[in-house]
C-alpha positions as CSV (number, residue, x, y, z in Angstrom):
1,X,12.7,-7.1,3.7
2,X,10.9,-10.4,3.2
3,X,12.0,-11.0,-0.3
4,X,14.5,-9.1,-1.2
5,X,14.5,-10.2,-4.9
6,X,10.9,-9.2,-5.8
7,X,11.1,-5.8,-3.6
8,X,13.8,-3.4,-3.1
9,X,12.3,-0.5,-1.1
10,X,9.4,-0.2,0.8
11,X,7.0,3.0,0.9
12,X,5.3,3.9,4.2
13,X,4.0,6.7,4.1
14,X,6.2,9.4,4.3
15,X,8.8,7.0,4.6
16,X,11.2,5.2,2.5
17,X,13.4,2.2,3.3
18,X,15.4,-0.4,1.3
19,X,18.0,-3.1,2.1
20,X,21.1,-1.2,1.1
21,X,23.3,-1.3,-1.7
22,X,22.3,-0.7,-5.3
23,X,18.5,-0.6,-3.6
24,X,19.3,2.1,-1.8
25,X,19.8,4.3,-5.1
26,X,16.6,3.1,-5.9
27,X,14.6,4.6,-2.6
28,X,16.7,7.9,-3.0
29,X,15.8,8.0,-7.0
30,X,12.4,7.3,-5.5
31,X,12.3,10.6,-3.1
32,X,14.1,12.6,-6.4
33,X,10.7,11.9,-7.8
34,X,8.4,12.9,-5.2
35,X,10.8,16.1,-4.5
36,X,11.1,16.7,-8.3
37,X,9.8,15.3,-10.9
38,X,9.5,11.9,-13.4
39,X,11.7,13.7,-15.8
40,X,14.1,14.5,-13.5
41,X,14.7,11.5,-12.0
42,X,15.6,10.2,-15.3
43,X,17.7,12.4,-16.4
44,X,19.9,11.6,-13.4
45,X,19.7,7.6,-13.8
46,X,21.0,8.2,-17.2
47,X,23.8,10.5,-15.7
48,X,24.8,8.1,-13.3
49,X,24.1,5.3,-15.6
50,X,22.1,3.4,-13.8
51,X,19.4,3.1,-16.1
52,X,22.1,0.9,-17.8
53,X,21.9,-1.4,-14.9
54,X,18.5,-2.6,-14.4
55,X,15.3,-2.1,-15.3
56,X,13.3,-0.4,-11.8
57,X,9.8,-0.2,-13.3
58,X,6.9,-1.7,-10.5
């Protein structure tokens, strides 16, 4: 990562990478999307609490 403030994960393709840590939940919530769907994904921030945390919108 070049910044890794201002970006967390990085989408390439069918790939999805990110710096570790608390970003890493962010790719996998990321791939819950794609796999599932916008509702779901939220409903399992909430249930881990992590939409608690930080705000993730791009």
């Amino acid at each position: 990562m070049q910044d890794d403030s201002q970006v967390t994960y990085v989408k390439d393709g069918k790939f999805l990478s990110s710096n570790g840590n608390l970003a890493s939940y962010i790719s996998a919530l990321e791939l819950l999307e794609i796999l599932t769907n916008k509702e779901h994904r939220k409903f399992v921030e909430s249930y881990l609490y992590l939409d608690r945390l930080q705000e993730w919108e791009q």
